[in-house]
N, C-alpha and C positions, 0 to 999 in steps of 0.2 A: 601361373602363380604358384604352381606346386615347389617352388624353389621355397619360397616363402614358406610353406608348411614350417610346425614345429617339428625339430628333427626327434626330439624327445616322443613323437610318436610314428616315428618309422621304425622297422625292422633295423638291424643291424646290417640285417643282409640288403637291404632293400638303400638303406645310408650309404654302403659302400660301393653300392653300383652306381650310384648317381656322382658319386666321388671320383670314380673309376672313370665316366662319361668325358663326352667329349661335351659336358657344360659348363657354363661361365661360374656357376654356384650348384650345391657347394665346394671349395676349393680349401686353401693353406688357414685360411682364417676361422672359417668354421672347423678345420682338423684343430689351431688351436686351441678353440674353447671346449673344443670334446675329451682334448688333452688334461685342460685344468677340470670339464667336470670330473674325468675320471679320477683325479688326482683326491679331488675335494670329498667322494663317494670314500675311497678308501681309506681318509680320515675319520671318515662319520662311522666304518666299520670297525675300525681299530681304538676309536674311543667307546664304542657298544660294547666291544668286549671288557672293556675297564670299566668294570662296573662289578656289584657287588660288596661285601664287609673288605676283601681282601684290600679293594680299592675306594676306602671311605674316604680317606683320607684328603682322597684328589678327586671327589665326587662332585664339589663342585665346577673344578677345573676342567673335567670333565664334561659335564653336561652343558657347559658353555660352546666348549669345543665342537661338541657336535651338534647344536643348536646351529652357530655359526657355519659348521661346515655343510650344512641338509641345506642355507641360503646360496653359499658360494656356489653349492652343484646349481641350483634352480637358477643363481645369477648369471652361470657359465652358459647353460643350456638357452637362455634367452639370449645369449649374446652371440651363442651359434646361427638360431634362426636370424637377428641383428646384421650380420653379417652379410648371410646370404642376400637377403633385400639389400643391405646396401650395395652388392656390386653387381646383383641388379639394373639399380638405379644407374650405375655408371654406363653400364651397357646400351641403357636408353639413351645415355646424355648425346654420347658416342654415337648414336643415331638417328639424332636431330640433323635436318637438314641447313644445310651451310652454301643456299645459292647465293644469296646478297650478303653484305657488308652485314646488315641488322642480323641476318640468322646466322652467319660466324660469329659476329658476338656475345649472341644469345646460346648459343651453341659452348662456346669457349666457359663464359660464367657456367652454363648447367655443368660443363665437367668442373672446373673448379669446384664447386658446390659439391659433387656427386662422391668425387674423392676425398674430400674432408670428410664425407660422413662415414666412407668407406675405411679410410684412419680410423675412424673413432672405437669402433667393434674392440678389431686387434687391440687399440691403449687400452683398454679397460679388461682385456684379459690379462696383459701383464700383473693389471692392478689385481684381479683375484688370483696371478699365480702368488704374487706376492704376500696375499692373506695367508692363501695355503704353507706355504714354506715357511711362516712365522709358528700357523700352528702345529707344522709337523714341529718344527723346535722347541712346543712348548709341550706337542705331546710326547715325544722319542722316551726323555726320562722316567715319563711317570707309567706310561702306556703297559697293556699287558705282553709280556716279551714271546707269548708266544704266538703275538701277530707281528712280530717287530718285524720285520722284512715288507708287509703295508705299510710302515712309515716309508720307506727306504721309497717303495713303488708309487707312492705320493708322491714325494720329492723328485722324482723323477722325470712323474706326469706334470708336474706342476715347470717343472724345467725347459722340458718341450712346449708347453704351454705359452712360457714367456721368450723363448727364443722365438718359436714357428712366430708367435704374432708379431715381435719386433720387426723380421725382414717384411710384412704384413701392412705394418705403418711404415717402414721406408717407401716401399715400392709410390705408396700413393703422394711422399711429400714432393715431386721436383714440378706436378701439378697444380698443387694448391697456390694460391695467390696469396692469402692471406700471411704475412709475416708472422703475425701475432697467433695463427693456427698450427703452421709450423716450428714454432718454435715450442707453442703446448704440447704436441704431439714426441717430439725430439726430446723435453722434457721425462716425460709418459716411457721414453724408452732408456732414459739414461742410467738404470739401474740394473739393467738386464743380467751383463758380465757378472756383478756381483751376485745376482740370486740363484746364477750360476753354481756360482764358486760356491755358497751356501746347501743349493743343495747337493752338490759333488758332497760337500761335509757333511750331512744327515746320511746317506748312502755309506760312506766311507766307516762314518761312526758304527750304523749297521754291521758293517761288512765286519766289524772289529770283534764285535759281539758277538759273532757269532760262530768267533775261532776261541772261543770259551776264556 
């Protein structure tokens, strides 16, 4: 069950051996929710710096921002450990026995079942990369400029985030049965390219800055 662990209290070192393993979990899904926490961690830092009289102005805008962004980390990091349990569970489905007619079929439903839930993780890290790359948008402007280069490595994190998990929920859809699951899922991923392209622009914008 040590897959299961919260990865949020392993070592890094100790994260990246189990990575590095030859085990089913953790793998591409759990790398992406580590992706969006780190993403979400370096908005929470670059909105702490904006703070202060210099930065009243946007104080509240501010303290929203990182309010929201201390949840996105904690939401990411649960959806790490999320992750690994679920392909886990697939691994179990996968070896159920399938002598008779009844345990192929019971067998067949457990992986359908197993794989839906193994989708699920991945779409819903899209969904907090996508938090993220709103707020790096709303923080870049206001933020203090001399973290601005942690917005950029937000956006960044938050990119890899919603890519790694996209290929994440394909992998698991030619399994699923359910139309209506597949197509929620496929949904969950239809935004990806652009948040892409969004945050390629927050980077860019960076990058612009910071040739004076």
């Amino acid at each position: 069950m040590h897959d299961q662990a919260r990865i949020q209290d392993e070592t890094v070192g100790g994260y990246l051996d189990r990575l590095a393993a030859r085990l089913p979990a953790p793998g591409g899904g759990a790398a992406a929710a580590l992706h969006a926490a780190q993403g979400a961690a370096l908005l929470g830092m670059v909105a702490r710096y904006t703070t202060g009289e210099k930065y009243a102005a946007q104080a509240e805008a501010v303290a929203r921002i990182t309010a929201e962004s201390d949840e996105l980390r904690g939401a990411a990091l649960d959806l790490a450990a999320a992750d690994a349990a679920a392909f886990t569970a697939v691994t179990d489905a996968y070896a159920l026995p399938r002598g008779g007619d009844g345990e192929k079929a019971a067998r067949s439903a457990a992986i359908a079942a197993a794989l839906a839930g193994a989708a699920r993780p991945p779409a819903d890290v899209i969904g907090v990369a996508r938090r993220i790359i709103a707020l790096a948008e709303e923080l870049l402007p206001i933020g203090n400029p001399n973290v601005v280069t942690d917005v950029a490595a937000a956006a960044e994190a938050a990119r890899a985030a919603a890519t790694t998990a996209r290929v994440n929920v394909e992998i698991n859809l030619a399994g699923i049965k359910s139309p209506a699951t597949r197509a929620a899922l496929t949904a969950a991923t239809s935004d990806v390219d652009p948040l892409a392209a969004r945050a390629a622009a927050l980077t860019s914008a960076v990058r612009q800055s910071l040739q004076g």
